[in-house]
KOLGURO-343703 format. One line per 5 residues: number of its first residue (from 1); their letters; for each residue x, y, z of C-alpha. Coordinates in steps of 0.1 Angstrom, whole numbers, plus 5000, padded with zeros to 4 digits. Example, Ala and Ser with C-alpha at 12.3 -4.5 7.8 and 13.67 -1.06 7.14 Angstrom:
# residues 2
1) as) 5123/4955/5078 ~ 5137/4989/5071 .
END
This chain:
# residues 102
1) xxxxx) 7888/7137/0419 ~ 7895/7115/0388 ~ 7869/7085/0385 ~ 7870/7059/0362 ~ 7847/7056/0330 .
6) xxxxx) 7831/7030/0350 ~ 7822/7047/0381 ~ 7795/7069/0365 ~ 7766/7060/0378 ~ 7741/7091/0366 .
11) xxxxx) 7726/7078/0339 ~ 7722/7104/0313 ~ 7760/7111/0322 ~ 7769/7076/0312 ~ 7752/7073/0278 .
16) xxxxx) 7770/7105/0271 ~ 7804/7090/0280 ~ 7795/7056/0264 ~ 7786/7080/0235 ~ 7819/7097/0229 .
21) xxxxx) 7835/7067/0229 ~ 7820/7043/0206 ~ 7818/7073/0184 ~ 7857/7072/0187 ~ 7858/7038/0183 .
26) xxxxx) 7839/7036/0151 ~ 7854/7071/0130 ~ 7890/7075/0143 ~ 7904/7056/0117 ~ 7886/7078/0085 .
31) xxxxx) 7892/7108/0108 ~ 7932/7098/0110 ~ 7941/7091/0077 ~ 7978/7091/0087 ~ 7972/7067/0121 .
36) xxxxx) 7988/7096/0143 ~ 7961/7085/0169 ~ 7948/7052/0157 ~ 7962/7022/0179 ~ 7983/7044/0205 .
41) xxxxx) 7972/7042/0241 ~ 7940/7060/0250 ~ 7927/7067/0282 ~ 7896/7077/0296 ~ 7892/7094/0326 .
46) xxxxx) 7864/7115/0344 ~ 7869/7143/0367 ~ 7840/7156/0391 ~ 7819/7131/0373 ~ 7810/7166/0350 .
51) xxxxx) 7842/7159/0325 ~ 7856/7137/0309 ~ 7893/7133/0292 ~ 7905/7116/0264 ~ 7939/7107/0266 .
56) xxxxx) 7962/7097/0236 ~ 7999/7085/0242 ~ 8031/7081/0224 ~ 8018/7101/0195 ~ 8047/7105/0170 .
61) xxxxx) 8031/7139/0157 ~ 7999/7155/0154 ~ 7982/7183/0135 ~ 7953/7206/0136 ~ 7935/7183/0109 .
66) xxxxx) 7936/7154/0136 ~ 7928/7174/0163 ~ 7896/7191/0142 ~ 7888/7153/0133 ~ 7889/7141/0166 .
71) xxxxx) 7867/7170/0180 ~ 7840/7162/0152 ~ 7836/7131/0165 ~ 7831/7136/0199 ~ 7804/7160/0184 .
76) xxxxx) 7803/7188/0209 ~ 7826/7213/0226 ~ 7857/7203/0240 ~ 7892/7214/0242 ~ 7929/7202/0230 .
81) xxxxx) 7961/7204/0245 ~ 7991/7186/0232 ~ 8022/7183/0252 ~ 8057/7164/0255 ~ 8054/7132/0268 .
86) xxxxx) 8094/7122/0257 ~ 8117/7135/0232 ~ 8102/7113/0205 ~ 8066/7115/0217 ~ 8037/7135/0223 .
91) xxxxx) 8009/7134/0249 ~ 7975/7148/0233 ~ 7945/7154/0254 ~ 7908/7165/0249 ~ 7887/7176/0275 .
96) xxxxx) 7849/7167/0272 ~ 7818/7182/0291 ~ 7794/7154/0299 ~ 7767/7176/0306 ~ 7749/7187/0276 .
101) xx) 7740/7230/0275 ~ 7740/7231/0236 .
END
């Protein structure tokens, strides 16, 4: 059920992943002032080929400014859940439609 980025093949589906993450690319660093999220481990993955998720790893900390940054950028609805990843790390995770309803 999970695809890789690269498996899209709907086109309006793709430019709304490739979207999300140049967007990401280009403003994480003004929207992470602290570098909670800048330069750890990201992953992208789709599910159903509807959603996508952004995964950040080893994240020291986070707070609700980074997670409101982060969720600015991507410009539309999504959702956030952070979790343990180890005792000195965090795992945080945003869910993303693709499809655009707004």
């Amino acid at each position: 059920m999970f695809d890789s980025p690269d498996a899209v093949t709907d086109p309006v589906l793709r430019s709304r992943l490739q979207e999300i993450q140049e967007r990401l690319a280009r403003g994480l660093a003004a929207v992470d002032p602290h570098g909670r999220l800048e330069g750890r481990p990201v992953k992208y993955r789709v599910i159903g080929g509807q959603t996508l998720e952004v995964i950040f790893r080893e994240v020291p900390s986070v707070d609700e400014s980074d997670v409101l940054g982060v969720r600015r950028l991507i410009g539309h609805q999504s959702f956030c859940r952070v979790t343990p990843q180890s005792a000195e790390t965090l795992e945080v995770r945003f869910v993303v439609p693709l499809t655009t309803d707004d």
